[in-house]
C-alpha positions in Angstrom: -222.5 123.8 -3.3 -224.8 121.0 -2.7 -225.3 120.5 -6.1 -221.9 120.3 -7.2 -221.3 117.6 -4.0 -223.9 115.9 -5.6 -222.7 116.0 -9.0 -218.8 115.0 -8.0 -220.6 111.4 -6.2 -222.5 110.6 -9.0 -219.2 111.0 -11.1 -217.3 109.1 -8.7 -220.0 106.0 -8.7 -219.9 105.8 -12.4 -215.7 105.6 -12.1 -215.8 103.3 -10.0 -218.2 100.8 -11.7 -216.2 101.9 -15.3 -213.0 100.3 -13.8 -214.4 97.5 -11.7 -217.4 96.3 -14.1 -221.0 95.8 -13.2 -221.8 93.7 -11.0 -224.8 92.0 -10.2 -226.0 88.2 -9.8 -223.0 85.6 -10.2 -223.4 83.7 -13.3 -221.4 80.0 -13.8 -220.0 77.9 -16.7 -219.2 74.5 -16.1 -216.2 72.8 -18.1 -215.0 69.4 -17.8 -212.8 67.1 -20.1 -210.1 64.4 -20.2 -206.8 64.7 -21.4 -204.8 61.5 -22.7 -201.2 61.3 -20.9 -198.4 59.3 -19.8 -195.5 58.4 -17.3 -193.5 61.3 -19.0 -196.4 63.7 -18.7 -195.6 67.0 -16.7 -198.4 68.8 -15.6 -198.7 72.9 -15.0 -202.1 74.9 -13.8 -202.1 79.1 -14.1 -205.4 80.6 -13.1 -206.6 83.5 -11.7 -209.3 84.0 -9.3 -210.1 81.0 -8.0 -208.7 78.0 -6.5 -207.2 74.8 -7.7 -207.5 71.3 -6.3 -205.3 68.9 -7.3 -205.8 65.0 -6.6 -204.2 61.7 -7.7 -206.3 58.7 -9.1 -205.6 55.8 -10.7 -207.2 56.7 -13.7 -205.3 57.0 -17.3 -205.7 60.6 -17.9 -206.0 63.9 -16.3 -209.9 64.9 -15.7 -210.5 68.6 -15.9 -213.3 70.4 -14.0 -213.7 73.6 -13.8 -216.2 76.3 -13.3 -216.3 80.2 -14.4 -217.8 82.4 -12.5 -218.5 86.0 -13.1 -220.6 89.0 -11.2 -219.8 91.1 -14.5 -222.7 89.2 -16.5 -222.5 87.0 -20.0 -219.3 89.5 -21.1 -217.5 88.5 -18.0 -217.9 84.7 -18.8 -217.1 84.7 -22.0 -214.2 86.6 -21.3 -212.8 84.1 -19.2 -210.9 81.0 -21.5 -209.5 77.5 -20.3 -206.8 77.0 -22.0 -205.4 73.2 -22.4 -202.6 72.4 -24.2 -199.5 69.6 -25.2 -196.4 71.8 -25.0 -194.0 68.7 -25.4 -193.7 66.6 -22.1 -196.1 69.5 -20.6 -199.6 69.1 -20.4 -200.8 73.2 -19.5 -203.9 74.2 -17.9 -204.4 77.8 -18.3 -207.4 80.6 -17.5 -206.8 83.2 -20.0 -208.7 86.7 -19.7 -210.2 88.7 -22.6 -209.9 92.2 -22.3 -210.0 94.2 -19.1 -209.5 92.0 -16.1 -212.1 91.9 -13.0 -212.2 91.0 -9.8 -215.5 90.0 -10.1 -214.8 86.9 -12.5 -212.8 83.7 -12.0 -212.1 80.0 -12.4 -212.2 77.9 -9.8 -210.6 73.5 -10.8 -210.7 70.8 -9.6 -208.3 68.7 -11.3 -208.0 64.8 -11.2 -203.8 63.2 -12.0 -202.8 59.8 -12.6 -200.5 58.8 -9.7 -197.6 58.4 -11.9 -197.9 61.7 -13.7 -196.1 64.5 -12.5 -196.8 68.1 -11.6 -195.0 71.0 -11.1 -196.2 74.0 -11.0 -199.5 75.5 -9.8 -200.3 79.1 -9.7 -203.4 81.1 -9.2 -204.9 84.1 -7.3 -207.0 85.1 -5.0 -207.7 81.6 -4.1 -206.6 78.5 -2.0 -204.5 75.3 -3.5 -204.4 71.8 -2.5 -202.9 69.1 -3.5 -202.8 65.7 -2.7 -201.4 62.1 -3.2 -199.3 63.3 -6.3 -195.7 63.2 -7.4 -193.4 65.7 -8.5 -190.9 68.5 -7.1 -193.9 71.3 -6.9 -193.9 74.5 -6.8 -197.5 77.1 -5.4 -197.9 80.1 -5.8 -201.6 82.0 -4.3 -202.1 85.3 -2.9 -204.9 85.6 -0.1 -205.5 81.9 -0.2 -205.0 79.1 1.8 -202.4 75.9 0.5 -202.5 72.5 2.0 -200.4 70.1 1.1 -200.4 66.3 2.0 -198.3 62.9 0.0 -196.3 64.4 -2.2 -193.3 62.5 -3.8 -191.2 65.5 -4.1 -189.7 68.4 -2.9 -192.7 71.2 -2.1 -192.5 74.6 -2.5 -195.1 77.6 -1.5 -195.5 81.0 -1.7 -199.0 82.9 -0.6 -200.0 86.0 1.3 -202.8 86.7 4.2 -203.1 82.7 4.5 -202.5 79.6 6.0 -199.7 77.1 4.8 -200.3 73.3 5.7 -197.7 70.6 4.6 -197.8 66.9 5.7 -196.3 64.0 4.5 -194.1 65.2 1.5 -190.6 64.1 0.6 -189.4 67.0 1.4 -189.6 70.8 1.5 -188.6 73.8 -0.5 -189.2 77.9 0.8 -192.2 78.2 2.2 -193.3 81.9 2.5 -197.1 83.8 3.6 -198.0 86.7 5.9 -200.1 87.4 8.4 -201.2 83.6 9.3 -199.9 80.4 10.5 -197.4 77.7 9.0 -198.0 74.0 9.8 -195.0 72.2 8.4 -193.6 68.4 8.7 -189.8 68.5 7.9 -188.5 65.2 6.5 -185.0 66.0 4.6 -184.2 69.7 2.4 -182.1 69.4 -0.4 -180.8 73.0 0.0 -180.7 75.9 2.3 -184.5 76.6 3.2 -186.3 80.2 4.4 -190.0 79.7 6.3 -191.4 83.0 7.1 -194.8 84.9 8.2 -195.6 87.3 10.1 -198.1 87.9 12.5 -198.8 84.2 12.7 -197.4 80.7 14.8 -194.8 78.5 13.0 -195.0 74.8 13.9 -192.8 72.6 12.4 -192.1 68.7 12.9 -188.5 67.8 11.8 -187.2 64.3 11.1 -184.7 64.3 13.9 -182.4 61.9 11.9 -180.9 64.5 9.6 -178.4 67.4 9.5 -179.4 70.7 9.0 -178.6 74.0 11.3 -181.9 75.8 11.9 -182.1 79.6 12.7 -185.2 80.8 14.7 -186.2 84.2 14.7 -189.5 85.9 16.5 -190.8 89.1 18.3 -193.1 90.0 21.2 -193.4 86.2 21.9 -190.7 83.0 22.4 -189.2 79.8 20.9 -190.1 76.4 22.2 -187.9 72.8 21.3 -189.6 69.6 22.3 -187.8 66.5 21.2 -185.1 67.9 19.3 -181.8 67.4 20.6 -179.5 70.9 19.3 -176.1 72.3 19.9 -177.0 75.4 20.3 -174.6 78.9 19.6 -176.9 80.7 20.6 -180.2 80.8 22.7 -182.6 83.5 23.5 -186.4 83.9 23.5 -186.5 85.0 20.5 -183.6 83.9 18.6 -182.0 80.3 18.8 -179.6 78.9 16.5 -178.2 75.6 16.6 -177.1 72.2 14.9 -179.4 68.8 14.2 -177.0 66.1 14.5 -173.8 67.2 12.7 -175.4 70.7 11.4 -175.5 71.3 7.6 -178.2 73.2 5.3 -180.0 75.7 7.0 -183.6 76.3 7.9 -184.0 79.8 8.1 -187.5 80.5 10.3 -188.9 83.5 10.7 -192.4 85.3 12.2 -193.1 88.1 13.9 -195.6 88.5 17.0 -196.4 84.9 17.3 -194.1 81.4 18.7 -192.2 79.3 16.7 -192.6 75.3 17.8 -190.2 72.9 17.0 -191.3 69.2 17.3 -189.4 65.6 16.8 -191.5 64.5 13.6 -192.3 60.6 14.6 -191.7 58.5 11.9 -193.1 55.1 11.5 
């Protein structure tokens, strides 16, 4: 009986290490380049595995710098591709994976953008985004990793899991969605009805008190605080509040669970 105990591990182990790869010592590749673009230039990043910075410069092109990194040895790297190319207006930034995909191997960028270029969409896994002093109406998606956000001309969007979502200083916001961790949000206008959700996790936002919008706040096991913000209220609990800034309009749909929702007067210059 032993034996066959013994027998069924060692069978097991090898599973295991079949579908998740060997791993040993990380290995890294380093990649950097320029890319040519202008005013009409629209910028995308897909990766996987890694995280993406994202920074404007006032520089003439966008500068590329990336590394691979891989616990699954050479194979691992060399399966791992960055992908840049001109798609019309688009300028795309891709990590393409060879063959079975491992958790062990990734590509982490950091990723330079003239200030009058524009991005739109960055996704990766696995991994944090930031972004700052850019233009564009963005759009992030992550999973377990953090995004922060600051001086954005355009409207921001953001989708993660099991992290933290920071915005600051942006034009304005799109749906901004995680789990299990906080949302720091500044509010200056919405240009359509808006859901922020978590759970498990404090929402604090800071609204321009200047514009209309009805806002909907909805928690559990904990309460809903206002500070600055004038609303006519239809209804107010503890855990549910839903009113009207100034003469109502869009909504702002927030939700958490087990955590407080606070609502600040944004102070504008």
């Amino acid at each position: 009986m032993k034996s066959e105990s013994f027998v069924i591990v060692i069978l097991n182990l090898l599973l295991i290490g079949t579908i998740s790869g060997c791993i040993g010592p990380e290995m890294t590749e380093s990649f950097n380049r320029e890319y040519p673009v202008n005013p009409q230039t629209i910028v995308r990043v897909s990766s996987i595995n890694g995280g993406i910075t994202i920074t404007g410069w006032a520089g003439d092109s966008v500068s590329v710098s990336a590394v691979k990194h891989s616990r699954s040895g050479e194979d691992g790297l060399r399966n791992l591709n960055i992908s840049v190319s001109q798609l019309g207006n688009y300028l795309v930034i891709e990590t393409k994976y060879t063959g079975q995909l491992l958790m062990q191997s990734g590509v982490d960028y950091s990723i330079k953008i003239p200030f009058n270029t524009t991005i739109d969409s960055l996704t990766t896994t696995n991994g944090g985004i930031q972004v700052s002093n850019v233009k564009g109406n963005l759009s992030t998606v992550s999973s377990n990793g953090a995004i922060t956000i600051e001086n954005v001309n355009g409207i921001v969007s953001v989708t993660t899991s099991n992290a933290h979502i920071d915005i600051q200083n942006v034009t304005g916001i799109g749906n901004l969605r995680t789990s299990n961790a906080a949302v720091d949000t500044e509010i200056q206008s919405i240009s359509s009805d808006v859901d922020i959700e978590t759970s498990n996790g404090a929402v604090t936002v800071y609204i321009n008190p200047l514009f209309n919008a009805t806002l909907e706040m909805t928690t559990s096991n904990a309460d809903i605080q206002l500070q600055g913000i004038a609303l006519n209220t239809s209804l107010l609990e503890d855990t549910h509040v839903i009113g009207a800034l100034g003469s109502g309009g869009k909504k702002i749909d927030i939700r958490t669970s087990n955590a407080h929702i606070y609502v600040y007067k944004l102070e504008t210059p």
